[in-house]
C-alpha positions, 0 to 999 in steps of 0.5 A, a space after each residue: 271660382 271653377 268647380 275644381 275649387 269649390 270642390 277643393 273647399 267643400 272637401 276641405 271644409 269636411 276635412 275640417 269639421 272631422 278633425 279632432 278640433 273640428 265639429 263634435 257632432 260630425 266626428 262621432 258619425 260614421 257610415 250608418 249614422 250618416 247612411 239616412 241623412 244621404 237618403 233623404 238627400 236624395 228624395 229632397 232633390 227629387 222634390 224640388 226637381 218635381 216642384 220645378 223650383 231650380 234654386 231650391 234645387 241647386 241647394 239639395 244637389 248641394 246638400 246631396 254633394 255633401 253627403 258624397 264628400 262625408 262619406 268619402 272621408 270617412 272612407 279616407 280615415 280608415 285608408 280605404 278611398 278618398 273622393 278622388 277615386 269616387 270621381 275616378 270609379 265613376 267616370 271609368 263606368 261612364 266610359 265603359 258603359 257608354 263606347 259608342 261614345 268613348 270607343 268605337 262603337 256604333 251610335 246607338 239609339 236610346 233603346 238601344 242603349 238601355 239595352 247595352 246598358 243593361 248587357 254591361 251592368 250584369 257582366 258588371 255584377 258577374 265580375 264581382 260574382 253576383 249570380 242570377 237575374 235578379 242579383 244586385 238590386 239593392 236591398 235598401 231600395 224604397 220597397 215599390 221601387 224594389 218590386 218595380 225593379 226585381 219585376 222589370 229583371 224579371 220581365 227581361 228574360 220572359 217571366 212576365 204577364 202579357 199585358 195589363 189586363 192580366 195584371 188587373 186580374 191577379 190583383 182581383 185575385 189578391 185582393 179576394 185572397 186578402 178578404 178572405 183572411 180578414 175574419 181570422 185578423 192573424 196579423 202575419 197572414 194580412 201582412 203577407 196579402 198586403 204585401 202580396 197586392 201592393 206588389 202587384 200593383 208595382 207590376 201593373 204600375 210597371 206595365 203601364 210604363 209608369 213609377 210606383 213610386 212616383 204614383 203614390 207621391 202624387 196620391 199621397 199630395 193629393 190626400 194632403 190637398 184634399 184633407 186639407 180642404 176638409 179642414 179649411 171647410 170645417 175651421 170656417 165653422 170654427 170646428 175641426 175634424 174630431 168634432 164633424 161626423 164622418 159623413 160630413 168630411 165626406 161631403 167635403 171631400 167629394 166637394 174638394 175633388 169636384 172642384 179639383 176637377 172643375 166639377 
């Protein structure tokens, strides 16, 4: 079948389950109920698309797609829009944002896209009266993800370390003011220097052309693979991690890393 009818399908299928016959449980949904469902959509096809696996992959796009379509028939339900103009309000965006495709424009390289780009989305949010340079990130965002973006509006118009190094420093900087309030324990002031030094690494992650986001899933894979090799080393001694001393987990997982590294 074309796209055009499997989306019909899709979009009638949803019709369906939100019918007053339909699903009971897709009924009593609504935008907030559903908003953490399209999240993790989200982050499920970033994660096939990491492990390289494509059919898993065309199943979480799908998943993802219809996340799209139940919230647009909500919107329907209550006469605000339907999916149509979901399709419409982005493909007008893709035109707008891109004339040197569309319209008349010069070619442009892809620097000089991001950089038309960027120009096009903050006359975007000062149409809708979002003032500032840093106006229209979303508050939702992953919170590294919020720094990396709110420091790269940032760097845009000047307000930025001049490179890496400097950023290493200001996290030595953080990291001494958190020691410093470790023997008090107030809970809100470590927060507040947690937060301080795990916002400074999004800068140094950003300066280094790379995603905090990104860095943290691979260390966080890496902690699971390592641990689990704790584990395994443990159960061949038919015992586990509450009954092994530290030290011994230790010399686990420096043999674990060794052998990741071929050491």
């Amino acid at each position: 079948m074309s796209a055009a009818a499997e989306l019909d399908r899709l979009l009638a299928i949803m019709a369906r389950l939100r019918a007053p016959d339909g699903c009971a449980w897709d009924r009593e949904q609504d935008f907030q109920s559903i908003a953490p469902y399209t999240v993790e959509e989200g982050y499920e096809v970033a994660e096939a698309i990491g492990r390289g696996d494509r059919a898993a992959l065309k199943d979480e796009l799908g998943d993802l797609l219809f996340q799209v379509v139940y919230h647009a028939q909500m919107a329907e339900e209550e006469g605000r829009f339907a999916f149509a103009d979901v399709a419409k309000s982005i493909s007008d965006k893709m035109i707008r944002r891109h004339p040197h495709v569309f319209g008349e424009a010069a070619a442009r390289d892809a620097a000089a896209q991001t950089e038309a780009w960027e120009v096009q989305k903050a006359a975007e949010r000062a149409a809708r009266a979002e003032t500032g340079t840093l106006a229209g990130v979303a508050v939702n965002l992953p919170s590294l993800t919020r720094a990396l973006k709110l420091t790269r509006r940032a760097a845009r118009v000047g307000f930025d370390w001049p490179e890496p190094g400097a950023v290493l420093d200001k996290l030595e900087e953080e990291a001494g003011e958190l020691r410093a309030e470790l023997p008090g324990a107030d809970p809100a002031r470590l927060a507040d220097e947690v937060g301080d030094l795990l916002f400074v690494l999004a800068n140094l992650a950003r300066k280094l052309d790379l995603d905090p986001e990104t860095c943290l899933r691979g260390a966080n894979a890496k902690f699971e693979r390592r641990f689990g090799a704790v584990e395994a080393g443990l159960a061949k001694e038919g015992r586990g991690p509450a009954d092994a001393s530290l030290e011994e987990m230790e010399a686990l997982w420096a043999a674990a890393k060794r052998a990741e590294r071929g050491g």
